[in-house]
Biopython code that builds the backbone (N, CA, C, O; Angstrom):
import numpy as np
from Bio.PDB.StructureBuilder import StructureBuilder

atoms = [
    (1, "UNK", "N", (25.576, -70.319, 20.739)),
    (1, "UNK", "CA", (24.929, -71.438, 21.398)),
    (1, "UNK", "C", (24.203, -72.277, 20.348)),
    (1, "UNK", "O", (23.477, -71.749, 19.505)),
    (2, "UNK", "N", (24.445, -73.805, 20.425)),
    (2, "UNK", "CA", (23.783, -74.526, 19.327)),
    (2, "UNK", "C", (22.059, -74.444, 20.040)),
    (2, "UNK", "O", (21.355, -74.319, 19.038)),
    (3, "UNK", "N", (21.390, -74.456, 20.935)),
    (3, "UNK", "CA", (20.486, -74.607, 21.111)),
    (3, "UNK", "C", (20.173, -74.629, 22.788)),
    (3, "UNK", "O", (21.042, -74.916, 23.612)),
    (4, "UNK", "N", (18.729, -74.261, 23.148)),
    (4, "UNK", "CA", (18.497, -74.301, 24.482)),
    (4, "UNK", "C", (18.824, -75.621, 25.095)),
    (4, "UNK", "O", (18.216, -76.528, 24.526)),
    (5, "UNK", "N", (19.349, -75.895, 25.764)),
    (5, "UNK", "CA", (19.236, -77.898, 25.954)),
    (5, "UNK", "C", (18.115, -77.623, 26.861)),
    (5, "UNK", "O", (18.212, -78.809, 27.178)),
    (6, "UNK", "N", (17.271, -77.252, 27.487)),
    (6, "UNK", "CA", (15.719, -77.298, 28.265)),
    (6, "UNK", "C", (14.858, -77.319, 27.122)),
    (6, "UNK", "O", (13.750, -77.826, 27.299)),
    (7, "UNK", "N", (15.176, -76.808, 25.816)),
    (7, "UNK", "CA", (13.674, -76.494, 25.178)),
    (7, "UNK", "C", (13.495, -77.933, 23.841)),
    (7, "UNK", "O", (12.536, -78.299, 23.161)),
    (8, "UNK", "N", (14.837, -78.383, 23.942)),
    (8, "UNK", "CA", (14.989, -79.388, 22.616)),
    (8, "UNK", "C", (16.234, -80.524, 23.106)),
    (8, "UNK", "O", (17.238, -80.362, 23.800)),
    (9, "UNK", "N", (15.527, -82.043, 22.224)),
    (9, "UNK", "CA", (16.946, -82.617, 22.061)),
    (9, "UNK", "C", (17.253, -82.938, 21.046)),
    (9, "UNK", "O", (17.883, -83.973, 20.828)),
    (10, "UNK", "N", (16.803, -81.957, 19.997)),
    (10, "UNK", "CA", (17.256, -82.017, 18.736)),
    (10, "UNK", "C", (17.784, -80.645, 17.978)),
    (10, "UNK", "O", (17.283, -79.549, 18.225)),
    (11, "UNK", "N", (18.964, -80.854, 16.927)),
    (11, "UNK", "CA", (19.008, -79.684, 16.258)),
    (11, "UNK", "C", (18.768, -80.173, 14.392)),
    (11, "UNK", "O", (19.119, -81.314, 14.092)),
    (12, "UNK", "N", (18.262, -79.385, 13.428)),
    (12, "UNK", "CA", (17.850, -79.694, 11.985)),
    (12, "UNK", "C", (19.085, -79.659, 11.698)),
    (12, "UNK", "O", (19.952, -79.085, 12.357)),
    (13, "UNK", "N", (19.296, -80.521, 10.289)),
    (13, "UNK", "CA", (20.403, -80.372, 9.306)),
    (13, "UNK", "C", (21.121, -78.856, 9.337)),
    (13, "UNK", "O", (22.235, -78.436, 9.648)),
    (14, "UNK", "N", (19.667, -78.168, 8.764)),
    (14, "UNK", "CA", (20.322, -76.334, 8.519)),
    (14, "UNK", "C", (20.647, -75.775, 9.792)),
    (14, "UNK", "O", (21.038, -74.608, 9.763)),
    (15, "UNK", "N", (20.575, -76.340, 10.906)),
    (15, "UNK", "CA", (20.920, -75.721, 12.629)),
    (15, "UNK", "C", (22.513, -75.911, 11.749)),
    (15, "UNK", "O", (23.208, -74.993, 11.313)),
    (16, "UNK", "N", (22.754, -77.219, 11.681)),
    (16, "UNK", "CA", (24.055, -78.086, 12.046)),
    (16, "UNK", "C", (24.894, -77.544, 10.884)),
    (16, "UNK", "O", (26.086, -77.316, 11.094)),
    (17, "UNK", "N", (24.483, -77.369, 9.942)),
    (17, "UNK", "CA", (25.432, -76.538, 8.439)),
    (17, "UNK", "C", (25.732, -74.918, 8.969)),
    (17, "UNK", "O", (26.768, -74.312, 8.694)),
    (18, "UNK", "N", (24.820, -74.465, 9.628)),
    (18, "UNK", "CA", (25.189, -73.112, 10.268)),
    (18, "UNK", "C", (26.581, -73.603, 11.260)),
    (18, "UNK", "O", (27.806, -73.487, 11.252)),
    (19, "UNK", "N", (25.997, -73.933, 11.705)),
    (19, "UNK", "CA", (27.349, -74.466, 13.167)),
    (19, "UNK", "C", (28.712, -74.696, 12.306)),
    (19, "UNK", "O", (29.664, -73.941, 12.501)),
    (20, "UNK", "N", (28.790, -75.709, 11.388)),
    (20, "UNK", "CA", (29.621, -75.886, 11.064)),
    (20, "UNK", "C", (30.703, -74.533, 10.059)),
    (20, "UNK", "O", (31.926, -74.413, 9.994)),
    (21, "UNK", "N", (29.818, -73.884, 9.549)),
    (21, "UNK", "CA", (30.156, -72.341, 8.645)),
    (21, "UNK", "C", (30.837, -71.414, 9.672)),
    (21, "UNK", "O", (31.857, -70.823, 9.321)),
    (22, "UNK", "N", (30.242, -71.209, 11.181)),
    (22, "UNK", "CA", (30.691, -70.692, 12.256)),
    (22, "UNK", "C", (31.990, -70.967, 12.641)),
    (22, "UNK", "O", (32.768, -70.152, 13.135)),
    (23, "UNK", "N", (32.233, -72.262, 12.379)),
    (23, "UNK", "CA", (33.357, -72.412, 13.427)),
    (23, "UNK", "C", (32.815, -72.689, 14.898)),
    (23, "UNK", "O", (33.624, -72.511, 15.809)),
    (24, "UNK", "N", (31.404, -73.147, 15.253)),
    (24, "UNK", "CA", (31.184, -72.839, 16.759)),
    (24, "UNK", "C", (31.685, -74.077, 17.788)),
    (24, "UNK", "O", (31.292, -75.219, 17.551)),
    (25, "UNK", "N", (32.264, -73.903, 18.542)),
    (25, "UNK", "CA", (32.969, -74.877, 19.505)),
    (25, "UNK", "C", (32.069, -75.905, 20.173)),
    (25, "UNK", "O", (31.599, -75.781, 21.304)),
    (26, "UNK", "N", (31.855, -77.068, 19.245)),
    (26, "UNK", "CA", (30.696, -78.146, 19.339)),
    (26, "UNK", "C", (31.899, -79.669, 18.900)),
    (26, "UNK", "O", (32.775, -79.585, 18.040)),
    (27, "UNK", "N", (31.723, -80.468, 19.428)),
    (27, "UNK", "CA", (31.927, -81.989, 18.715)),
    (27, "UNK", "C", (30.863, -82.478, 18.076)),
    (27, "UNK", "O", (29.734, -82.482, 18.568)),
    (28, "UNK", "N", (31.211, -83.012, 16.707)),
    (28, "UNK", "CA", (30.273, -83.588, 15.784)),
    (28, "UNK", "C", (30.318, -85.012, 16.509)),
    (28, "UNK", "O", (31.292, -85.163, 17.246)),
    (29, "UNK", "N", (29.514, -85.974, 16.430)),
    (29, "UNK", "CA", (29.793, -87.637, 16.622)),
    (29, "UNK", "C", (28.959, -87.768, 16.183)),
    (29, "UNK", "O", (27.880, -87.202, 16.354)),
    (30, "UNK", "N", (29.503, -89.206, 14.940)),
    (30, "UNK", "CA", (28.643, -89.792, 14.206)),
    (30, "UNK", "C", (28.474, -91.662, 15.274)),
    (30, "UNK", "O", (29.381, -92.387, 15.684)),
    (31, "UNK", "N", (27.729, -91.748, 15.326)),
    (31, "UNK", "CA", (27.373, -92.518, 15.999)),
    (31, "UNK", "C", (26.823, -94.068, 15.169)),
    (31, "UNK", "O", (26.007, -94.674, 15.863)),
    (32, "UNK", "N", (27.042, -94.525, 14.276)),
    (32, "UNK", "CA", (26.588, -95.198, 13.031)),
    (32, "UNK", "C", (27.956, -96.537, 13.562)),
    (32, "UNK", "O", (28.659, -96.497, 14.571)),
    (33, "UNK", "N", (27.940, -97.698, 12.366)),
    (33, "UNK", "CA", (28.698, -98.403, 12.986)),
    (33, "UNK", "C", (29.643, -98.418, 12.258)),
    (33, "UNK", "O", (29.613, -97.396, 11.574)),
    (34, "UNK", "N", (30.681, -99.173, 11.971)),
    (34, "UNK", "CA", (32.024, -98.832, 11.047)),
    (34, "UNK", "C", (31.775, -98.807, 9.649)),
    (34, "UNK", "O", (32.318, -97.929, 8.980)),
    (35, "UNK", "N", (30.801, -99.903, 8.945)),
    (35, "UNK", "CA", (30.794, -100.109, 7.930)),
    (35, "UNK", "C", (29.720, -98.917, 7.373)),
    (35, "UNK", "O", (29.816, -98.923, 6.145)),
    (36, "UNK", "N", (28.748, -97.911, 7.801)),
    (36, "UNK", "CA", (28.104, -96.828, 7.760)),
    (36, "UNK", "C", (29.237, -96.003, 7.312)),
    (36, "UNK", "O", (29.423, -95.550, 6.183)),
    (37, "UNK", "N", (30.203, -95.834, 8.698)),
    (37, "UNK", "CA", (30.850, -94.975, 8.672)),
    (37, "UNK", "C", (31.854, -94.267, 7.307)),
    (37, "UNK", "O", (32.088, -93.125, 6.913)),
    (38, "UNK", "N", (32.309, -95.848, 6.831)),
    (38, "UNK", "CA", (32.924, -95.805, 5.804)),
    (38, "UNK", "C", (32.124, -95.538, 4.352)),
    (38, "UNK", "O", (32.690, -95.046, 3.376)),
    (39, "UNK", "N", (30.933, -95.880, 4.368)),
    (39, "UNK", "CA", (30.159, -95.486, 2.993)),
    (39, "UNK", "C", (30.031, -93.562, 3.194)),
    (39, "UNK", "O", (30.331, -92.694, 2.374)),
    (40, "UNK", "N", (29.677, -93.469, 4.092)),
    (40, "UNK", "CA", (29.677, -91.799, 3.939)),
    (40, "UNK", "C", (30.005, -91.297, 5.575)),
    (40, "UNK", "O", (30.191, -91.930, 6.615)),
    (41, "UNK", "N", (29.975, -89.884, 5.250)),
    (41, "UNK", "CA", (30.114, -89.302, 6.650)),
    (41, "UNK", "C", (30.122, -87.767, 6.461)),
    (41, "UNK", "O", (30.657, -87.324, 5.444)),
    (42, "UNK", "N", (29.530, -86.856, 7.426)),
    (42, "UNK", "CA", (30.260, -85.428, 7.091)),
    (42, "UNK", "C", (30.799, -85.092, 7.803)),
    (42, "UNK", "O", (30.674, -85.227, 9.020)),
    (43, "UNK", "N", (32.007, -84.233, 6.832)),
    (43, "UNK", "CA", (33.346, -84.195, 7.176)),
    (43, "UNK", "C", (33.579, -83.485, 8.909)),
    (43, "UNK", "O", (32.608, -83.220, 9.617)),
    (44, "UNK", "N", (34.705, -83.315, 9.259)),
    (44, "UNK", "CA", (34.832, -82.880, 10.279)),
    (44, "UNK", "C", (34.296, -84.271, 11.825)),
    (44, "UNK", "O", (34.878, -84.378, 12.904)),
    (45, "UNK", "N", (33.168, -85.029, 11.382)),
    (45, "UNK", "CA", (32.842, -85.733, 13.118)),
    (45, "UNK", "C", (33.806, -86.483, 13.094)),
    (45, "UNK", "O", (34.801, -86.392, 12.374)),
    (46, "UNK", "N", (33.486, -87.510, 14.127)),
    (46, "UNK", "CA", (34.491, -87.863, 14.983)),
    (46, "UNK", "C", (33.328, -89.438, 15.097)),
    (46, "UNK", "O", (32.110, -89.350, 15.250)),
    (47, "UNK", "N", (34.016, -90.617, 14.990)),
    (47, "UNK", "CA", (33.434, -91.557, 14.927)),
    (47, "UNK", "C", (33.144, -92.539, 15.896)),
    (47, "UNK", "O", (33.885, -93.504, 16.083)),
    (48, "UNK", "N", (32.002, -92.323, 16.581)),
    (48, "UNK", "CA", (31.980, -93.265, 18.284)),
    (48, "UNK", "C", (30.721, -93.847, 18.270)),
    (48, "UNK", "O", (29.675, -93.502, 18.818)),
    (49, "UNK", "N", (31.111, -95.195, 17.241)),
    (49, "UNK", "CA", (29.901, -96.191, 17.115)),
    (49, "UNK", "C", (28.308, -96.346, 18.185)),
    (49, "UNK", "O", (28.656, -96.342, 19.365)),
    (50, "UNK", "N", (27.510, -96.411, 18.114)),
    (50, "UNK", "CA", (26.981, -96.543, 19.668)),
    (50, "UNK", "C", (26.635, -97.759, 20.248)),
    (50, "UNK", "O", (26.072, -97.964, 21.323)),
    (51, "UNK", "N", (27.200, -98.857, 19.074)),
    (51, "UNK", "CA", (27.652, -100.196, 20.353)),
    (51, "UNK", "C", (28.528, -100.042, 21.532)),
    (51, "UNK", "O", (28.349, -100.386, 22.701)),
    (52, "UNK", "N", (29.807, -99.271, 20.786)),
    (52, "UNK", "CA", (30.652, -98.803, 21.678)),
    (52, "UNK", "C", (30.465, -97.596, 22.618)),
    (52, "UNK", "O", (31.423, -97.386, 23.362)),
    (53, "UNK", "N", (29.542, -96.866, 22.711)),
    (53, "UNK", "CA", (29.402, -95.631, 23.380)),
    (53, "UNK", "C", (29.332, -95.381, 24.550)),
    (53, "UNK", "O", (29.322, -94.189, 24.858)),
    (54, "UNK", "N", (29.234, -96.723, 25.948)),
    (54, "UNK", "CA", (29.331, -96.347, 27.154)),
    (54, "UNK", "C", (30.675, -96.351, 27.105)),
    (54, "UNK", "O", (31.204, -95.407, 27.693)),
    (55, "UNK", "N", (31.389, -97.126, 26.583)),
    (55, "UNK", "CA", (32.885, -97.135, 27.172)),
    (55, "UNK", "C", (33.695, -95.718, 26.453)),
    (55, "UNK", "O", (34.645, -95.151, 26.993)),
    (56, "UNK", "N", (33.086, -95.312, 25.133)),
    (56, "UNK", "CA", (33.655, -94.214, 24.625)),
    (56, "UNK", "C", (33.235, -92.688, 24.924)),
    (56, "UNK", "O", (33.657, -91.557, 24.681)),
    (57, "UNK", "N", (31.856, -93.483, 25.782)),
    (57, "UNK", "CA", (31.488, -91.673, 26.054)),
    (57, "UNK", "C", (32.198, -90.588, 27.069)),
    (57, "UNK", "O", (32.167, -89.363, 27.181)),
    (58, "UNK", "N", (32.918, -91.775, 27.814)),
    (58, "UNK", "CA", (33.871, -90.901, 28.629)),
    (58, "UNK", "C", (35.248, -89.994, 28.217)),
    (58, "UNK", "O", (35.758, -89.111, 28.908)),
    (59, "UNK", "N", (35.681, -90.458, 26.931)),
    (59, "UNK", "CA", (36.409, -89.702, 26.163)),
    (59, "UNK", "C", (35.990, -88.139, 25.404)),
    (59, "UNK", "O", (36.614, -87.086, 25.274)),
    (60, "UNK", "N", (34.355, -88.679, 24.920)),
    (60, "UNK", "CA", (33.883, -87.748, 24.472)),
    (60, "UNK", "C", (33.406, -86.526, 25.625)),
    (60, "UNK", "O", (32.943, -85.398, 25.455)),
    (61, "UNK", "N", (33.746, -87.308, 26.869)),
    (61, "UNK", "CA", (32.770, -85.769, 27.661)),
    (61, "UNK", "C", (34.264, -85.565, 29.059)),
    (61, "UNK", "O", (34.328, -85.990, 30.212)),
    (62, "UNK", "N", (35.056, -84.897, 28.388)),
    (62, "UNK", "CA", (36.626, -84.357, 28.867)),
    (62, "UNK", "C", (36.143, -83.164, 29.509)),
    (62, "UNK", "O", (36.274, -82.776, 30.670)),
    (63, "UNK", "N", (35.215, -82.366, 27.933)),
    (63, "UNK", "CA", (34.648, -81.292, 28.646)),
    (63, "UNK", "C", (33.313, -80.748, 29.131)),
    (63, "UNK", "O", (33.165, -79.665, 28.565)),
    (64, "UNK", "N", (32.401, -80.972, 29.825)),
    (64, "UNK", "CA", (31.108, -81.571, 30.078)),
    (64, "UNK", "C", (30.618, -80.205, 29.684)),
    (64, "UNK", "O", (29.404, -80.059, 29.829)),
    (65, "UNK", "N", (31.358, -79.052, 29.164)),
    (65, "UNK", "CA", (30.528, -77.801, 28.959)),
    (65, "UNK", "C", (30.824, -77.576, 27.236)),
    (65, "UNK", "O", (30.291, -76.593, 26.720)),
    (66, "UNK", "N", (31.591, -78.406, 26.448)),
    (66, "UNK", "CA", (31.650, -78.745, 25.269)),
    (66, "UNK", "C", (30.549, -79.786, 24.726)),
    (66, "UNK", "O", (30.455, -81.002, 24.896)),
    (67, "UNK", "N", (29.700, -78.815, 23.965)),
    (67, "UNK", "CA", (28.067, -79.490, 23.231)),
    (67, "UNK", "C", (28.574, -80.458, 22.304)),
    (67, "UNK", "O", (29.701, -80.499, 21.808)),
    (68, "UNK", "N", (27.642, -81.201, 22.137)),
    (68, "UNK", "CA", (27.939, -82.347, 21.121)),
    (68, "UNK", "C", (26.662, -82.567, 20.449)),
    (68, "UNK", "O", (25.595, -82.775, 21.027)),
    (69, "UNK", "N", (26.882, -82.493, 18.943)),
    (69, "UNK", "CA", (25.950, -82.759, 18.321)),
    (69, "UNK", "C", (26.474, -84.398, 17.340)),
    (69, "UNK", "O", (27.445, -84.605, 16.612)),
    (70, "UNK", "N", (24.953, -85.579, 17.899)),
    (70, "UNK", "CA", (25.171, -86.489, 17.545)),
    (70, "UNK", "C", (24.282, -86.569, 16.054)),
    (70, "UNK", "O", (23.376, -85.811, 15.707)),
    (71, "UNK", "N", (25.038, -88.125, 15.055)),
    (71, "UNK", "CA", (23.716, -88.107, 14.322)),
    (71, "UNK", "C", (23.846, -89.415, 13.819)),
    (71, "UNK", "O", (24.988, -89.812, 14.047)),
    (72, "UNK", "N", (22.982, -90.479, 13.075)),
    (72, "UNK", "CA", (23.208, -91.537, 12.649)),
    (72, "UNK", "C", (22.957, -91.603, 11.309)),
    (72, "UNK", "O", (23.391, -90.658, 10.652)),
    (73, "UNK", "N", (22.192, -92.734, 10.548)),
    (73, "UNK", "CA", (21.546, -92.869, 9.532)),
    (73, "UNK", "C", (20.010, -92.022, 9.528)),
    (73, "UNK", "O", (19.925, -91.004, 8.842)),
    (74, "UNK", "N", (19.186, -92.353, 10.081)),
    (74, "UNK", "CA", (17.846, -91.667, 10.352)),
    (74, "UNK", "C", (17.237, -90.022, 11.623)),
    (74, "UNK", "O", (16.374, -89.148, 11.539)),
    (75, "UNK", "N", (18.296, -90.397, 12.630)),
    (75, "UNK", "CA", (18.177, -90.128, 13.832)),
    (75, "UNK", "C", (17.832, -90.246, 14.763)),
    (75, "UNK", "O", (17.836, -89.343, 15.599)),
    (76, "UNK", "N", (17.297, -91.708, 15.006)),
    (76, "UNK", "CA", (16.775, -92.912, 15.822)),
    (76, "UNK", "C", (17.893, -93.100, 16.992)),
    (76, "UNK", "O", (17.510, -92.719, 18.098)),
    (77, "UNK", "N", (19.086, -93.575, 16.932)),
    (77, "UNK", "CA", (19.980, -94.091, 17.089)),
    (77, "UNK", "C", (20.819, -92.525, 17.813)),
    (77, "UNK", "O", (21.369, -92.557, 18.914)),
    (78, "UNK", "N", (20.776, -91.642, 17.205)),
    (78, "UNK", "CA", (21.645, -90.898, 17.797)),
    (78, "UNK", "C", (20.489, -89.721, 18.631)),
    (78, "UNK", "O", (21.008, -88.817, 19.286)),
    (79, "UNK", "N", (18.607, -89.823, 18.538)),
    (79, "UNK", "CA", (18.372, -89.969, 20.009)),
    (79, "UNK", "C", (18.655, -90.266, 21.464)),
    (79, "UNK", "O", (18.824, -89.680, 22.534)),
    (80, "UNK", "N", (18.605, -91.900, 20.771)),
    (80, "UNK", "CA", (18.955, -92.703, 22.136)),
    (80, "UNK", "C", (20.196, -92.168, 22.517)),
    (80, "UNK", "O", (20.099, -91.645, 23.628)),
    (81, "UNK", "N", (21.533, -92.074, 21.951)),
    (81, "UNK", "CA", (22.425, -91.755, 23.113)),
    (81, "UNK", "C", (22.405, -90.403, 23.312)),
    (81, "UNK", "O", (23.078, -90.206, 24.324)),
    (82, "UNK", "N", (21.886, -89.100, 22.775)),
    (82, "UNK", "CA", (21.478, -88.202, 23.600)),
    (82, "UNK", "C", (21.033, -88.642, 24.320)),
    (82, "UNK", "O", (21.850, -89.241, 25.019)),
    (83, "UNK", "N", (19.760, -88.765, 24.747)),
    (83, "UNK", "CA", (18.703, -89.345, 25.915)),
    (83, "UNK", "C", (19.906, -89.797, 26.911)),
    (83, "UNK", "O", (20.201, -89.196, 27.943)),
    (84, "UNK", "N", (20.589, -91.045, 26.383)),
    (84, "UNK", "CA", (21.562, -91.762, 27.318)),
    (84, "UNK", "C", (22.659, -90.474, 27.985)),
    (84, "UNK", "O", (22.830, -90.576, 29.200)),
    (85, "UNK", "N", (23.163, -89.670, 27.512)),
    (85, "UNK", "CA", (24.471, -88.773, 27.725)),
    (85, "UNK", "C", (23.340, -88.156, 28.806)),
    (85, "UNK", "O", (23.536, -88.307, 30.011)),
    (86, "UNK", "N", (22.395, -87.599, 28.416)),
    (86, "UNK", "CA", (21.459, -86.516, 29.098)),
    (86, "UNK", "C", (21.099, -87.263, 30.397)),
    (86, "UNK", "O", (21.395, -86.703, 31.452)),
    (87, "UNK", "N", (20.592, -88.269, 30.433)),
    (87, "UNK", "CA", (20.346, -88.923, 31.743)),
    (87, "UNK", "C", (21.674, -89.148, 32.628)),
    (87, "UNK", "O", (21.513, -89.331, 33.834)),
    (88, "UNK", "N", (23.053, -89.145, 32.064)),
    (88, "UNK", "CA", (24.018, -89.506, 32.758)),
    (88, "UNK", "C", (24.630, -88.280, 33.457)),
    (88, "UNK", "O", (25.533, -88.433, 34.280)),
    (89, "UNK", "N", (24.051, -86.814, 33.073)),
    (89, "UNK", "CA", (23.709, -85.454, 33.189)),
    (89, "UNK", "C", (24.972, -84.741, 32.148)),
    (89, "UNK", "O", (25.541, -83.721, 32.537)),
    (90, "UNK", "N", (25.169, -85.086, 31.427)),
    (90, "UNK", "CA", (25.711, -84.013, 29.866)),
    (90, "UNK", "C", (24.677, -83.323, 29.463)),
    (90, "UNK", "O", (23.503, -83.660, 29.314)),
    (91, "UNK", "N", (25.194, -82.363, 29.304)),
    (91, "UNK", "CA", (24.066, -81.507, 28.496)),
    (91, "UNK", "C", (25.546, -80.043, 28.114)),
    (91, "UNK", "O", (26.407, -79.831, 28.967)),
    (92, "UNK", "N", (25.531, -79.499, 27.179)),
    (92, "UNK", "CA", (24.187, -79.584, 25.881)),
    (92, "UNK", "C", (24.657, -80.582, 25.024)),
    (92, "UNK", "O", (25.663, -80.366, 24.348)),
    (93, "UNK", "N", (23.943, -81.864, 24.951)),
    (93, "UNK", "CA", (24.038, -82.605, 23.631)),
    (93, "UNK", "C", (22.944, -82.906, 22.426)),
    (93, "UNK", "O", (21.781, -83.157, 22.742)),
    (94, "UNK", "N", (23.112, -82.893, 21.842)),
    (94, "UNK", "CA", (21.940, -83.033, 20.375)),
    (94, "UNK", "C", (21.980, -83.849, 19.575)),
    (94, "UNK", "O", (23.078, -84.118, 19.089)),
    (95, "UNK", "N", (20.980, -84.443, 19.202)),
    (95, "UNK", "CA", (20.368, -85.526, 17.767)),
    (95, "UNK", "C", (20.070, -84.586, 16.683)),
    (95, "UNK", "O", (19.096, -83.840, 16.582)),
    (96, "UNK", "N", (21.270, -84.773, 15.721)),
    (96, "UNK", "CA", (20.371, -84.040, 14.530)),
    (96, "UNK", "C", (18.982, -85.015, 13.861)),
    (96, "UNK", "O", (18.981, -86.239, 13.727)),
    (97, "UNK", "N", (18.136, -84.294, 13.596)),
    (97, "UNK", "CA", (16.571, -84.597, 12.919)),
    (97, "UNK", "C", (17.119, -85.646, 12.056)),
    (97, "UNK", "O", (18.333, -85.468, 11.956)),
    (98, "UNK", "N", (16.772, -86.544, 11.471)),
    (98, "UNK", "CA", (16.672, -87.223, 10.504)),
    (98, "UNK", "C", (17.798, -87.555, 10.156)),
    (98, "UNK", "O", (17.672, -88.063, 9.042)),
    (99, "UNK", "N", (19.003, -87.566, 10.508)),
    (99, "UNK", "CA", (20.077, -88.283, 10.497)),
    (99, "UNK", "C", (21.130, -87.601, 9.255)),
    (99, "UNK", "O", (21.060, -86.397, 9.010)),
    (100, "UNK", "N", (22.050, -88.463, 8.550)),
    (100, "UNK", "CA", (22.655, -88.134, 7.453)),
    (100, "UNK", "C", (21.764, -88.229, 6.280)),
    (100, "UNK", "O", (21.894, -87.519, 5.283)),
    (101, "UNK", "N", (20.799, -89.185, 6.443)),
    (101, "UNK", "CA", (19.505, -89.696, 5.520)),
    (101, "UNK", "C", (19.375, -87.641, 4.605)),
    (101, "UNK", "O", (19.719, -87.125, 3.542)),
    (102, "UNK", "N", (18.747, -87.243, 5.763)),
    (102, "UNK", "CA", (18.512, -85.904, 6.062)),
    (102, "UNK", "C", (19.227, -85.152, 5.310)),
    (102, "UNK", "O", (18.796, -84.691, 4.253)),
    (103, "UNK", "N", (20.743, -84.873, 5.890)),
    (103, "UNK", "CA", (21.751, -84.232, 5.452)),
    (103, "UNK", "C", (21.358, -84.732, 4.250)),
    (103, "UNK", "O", (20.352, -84.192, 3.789)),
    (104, "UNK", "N", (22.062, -85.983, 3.321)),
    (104, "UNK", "CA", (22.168, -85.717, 1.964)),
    (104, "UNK", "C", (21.405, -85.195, 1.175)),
    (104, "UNK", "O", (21.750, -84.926, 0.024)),
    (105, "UNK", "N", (19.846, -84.880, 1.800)),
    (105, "UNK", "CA", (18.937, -84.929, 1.125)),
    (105, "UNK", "C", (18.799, -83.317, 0.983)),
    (105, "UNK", "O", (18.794, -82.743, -0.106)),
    (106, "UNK", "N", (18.669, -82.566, 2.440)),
    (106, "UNK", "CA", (19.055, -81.500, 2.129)),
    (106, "UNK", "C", (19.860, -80.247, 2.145)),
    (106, "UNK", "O", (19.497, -79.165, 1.683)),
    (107, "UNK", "N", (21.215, -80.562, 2.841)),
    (107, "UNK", "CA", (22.443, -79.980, 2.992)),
    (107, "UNK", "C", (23.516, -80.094, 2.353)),
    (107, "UNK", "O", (24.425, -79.269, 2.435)),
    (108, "UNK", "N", (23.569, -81.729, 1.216)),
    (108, "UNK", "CA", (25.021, -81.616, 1.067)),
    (108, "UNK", "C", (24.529, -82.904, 0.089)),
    (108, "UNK", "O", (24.319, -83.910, 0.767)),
    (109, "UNK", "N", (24.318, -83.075, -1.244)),
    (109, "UNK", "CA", (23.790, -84.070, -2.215)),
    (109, "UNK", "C", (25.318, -84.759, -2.344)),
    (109, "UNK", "O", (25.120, -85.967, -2.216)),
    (110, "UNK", "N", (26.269, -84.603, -2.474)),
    (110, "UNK", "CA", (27.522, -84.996, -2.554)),
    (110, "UNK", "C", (27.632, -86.373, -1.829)),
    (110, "UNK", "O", (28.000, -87.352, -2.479)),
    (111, "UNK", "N", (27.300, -86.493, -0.385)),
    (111, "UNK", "CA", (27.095, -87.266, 0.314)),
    (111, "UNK", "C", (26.030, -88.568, 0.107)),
    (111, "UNK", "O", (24.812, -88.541, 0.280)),
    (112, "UNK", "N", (26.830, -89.666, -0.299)),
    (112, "UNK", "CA", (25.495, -90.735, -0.417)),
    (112, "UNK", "C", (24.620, -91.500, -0.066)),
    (112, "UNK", "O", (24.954, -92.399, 0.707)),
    (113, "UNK", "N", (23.614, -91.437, -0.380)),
    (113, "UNK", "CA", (22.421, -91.643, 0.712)),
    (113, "UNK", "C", (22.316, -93.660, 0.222)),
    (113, "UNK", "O", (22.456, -94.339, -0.795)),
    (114, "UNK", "N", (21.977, -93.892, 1.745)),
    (114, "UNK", "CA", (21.946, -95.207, 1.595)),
    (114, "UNK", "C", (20.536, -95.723, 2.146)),
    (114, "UNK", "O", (20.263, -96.923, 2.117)),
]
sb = StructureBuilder()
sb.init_structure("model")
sb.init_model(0)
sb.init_chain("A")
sb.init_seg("    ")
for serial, (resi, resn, name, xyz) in enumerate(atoms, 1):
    if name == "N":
        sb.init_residue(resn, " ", resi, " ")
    sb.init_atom(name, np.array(xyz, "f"), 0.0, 1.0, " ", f" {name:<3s}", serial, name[0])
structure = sb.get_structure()
């Protein structure tokens, strides 16, 4: 389980590097806009801008019991559409903390911070 969805709507970088080492059955979405997308990204998400995200969130939630962990530049941005998915009643979905900002800084230096 990535996390309680009652106790948090967030998971840390090191939650999300565990998850990913696992193998655990989660969708990554980077939520950033194309030209983000293309300066960096970590590997594996799946790219669903969040201008575009009412019309794409229905793709993303096929399986409403498949968690999704979102994230942006800071983690501002991939709040809000938790919040948004969660009010539309998805759950478990997640904002990673501090975004990719985060990640490069302390999961994965490879990745460039903008």
């Amino acid at each position: 389980m990535i996390a309680d969805p009652t106790a948090t709507e967030e998971v840390t970088p090191q939650r999300l590097a565990e998850l990913l080492e696992t193998d655990a059955d989660f969708l990554l979405v980077d939520c950033r806009e194309l030209d983000e997308w293309h300066f960096n990204r970590i590997e594996g998400a799946r790219h669903v801008p969040l201008s575009a995200f009412p019309e794409a969130a229905r793709a993303l939630l096929n399986d409403p019991n498949k968690a999704l962990v979102i994230y942006c530049h800071h983690g501002i941005r991939s709040l809000h559409a938790t919040r948004w998915l969660r009010h539309q009643g998805c759950a478990p979905v997640f904002s990673m903390q501090g975004g990719i900002a985060r990640w490069s800084a302390e999961i994965d230096a490879s990745v460039p911070i903008y």
